[in-house]
C-alpha positions as CSV (number, residue, x, y, z in Angstrom):
1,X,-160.9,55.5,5.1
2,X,-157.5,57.2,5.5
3,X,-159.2,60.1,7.3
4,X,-161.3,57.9,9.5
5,X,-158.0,55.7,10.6
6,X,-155.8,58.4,11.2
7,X,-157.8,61.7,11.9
8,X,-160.6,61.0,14.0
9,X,-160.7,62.0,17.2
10,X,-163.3,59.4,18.8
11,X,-162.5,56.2,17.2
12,X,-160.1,54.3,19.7
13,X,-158.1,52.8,16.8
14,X,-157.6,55.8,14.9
15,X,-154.0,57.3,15.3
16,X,-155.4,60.8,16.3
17,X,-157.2,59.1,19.3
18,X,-153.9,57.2,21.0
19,X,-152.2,60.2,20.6
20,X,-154.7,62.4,22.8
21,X,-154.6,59.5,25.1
22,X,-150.7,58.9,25.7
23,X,-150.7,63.3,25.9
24,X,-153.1,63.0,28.8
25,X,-151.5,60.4,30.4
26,X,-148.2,61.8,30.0
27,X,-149.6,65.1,31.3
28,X,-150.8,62.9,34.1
29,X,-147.6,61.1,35.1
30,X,-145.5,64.5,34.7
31,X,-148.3,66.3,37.5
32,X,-147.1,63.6,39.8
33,X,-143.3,63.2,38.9
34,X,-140.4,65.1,40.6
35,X,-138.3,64.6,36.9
36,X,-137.2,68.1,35.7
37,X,-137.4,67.3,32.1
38,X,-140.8,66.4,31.9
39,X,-141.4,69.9,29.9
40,X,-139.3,68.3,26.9
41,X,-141.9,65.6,26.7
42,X,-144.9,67.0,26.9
43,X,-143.6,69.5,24.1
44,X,-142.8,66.7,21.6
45,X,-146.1,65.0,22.3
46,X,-148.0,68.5,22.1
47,X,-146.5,68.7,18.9
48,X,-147.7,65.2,18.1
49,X,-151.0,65.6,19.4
50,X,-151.4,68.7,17.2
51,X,-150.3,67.8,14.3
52,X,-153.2,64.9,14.1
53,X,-155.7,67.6,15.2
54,X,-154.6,70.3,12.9
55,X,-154.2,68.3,9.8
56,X,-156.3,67.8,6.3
57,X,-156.3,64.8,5.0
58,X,-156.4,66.3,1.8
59,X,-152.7,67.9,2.6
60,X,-151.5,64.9,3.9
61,X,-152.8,62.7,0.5
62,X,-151.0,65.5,-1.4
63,X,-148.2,65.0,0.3
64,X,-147.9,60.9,0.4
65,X,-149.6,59.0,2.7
66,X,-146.4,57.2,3.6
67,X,-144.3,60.2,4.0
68,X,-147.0,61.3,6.7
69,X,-147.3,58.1,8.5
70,X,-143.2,58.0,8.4
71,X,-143.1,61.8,10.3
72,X,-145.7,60.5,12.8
73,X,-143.6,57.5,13.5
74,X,-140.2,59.8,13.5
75,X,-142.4,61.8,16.5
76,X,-143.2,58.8,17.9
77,X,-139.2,57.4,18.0
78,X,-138.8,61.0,19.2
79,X,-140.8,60.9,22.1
80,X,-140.5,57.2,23.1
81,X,-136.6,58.4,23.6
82,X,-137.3,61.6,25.7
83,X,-139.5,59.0,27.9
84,X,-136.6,56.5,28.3
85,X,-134.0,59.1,28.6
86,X,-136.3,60.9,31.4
87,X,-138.2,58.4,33.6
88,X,-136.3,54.2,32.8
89,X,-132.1,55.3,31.7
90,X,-131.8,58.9,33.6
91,X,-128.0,59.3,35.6
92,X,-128.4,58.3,39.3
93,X,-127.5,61.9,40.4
94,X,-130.8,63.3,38.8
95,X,-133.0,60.9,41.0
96,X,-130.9,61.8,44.2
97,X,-131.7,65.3,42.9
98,X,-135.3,65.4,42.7
């Protein structure tokens, strides 16, 4: 059940699945942006992203299945702060930049 939640890459509630969804729309958003930073985000959720597509679910059971949901939502914190920093609390100058 663990694998089907978090791992699979069709169900629309797994984690795996709104992860390749948020990457593609944040590849989306930074094709149409002028904001010079959107490299750093699309790293962190490329990392995300692969992460979930690379992983065993017999790795991450070895490993605790709480101490794997805790590093995806430490990505996640990660990454929802590169977003705020770059596109809703960026300095004035950058925008008059751009």
């Amino acid at each position: 059940m663990a694998e089907f939640l978090l791992l699979n890459p069709e169900f629309p509630y797994s984690v795996r699945y709104a992860v390749e969804r948020m990457s593609e729309s944040i590849a989306a958003i930074s094709r149409t942006s002028f904001a010079h930073a959107t490299g750093r985000i699309e790293r962190i959720a490329g990392r995300l992203r692969a992460s979930l597509a690379y992983a065993q679910i017999t790795d991450i059971m070895t490993g605790g299945l709480h101490r794997y949901f805790d590093t995806v939502i430490e990505q996640c914190k990660g990454l929802h702060a590169a977003i705020h920093e770059v596109y809703i609390d960026y300095p004035i100058q950058s925008a008059l930049e751009a």
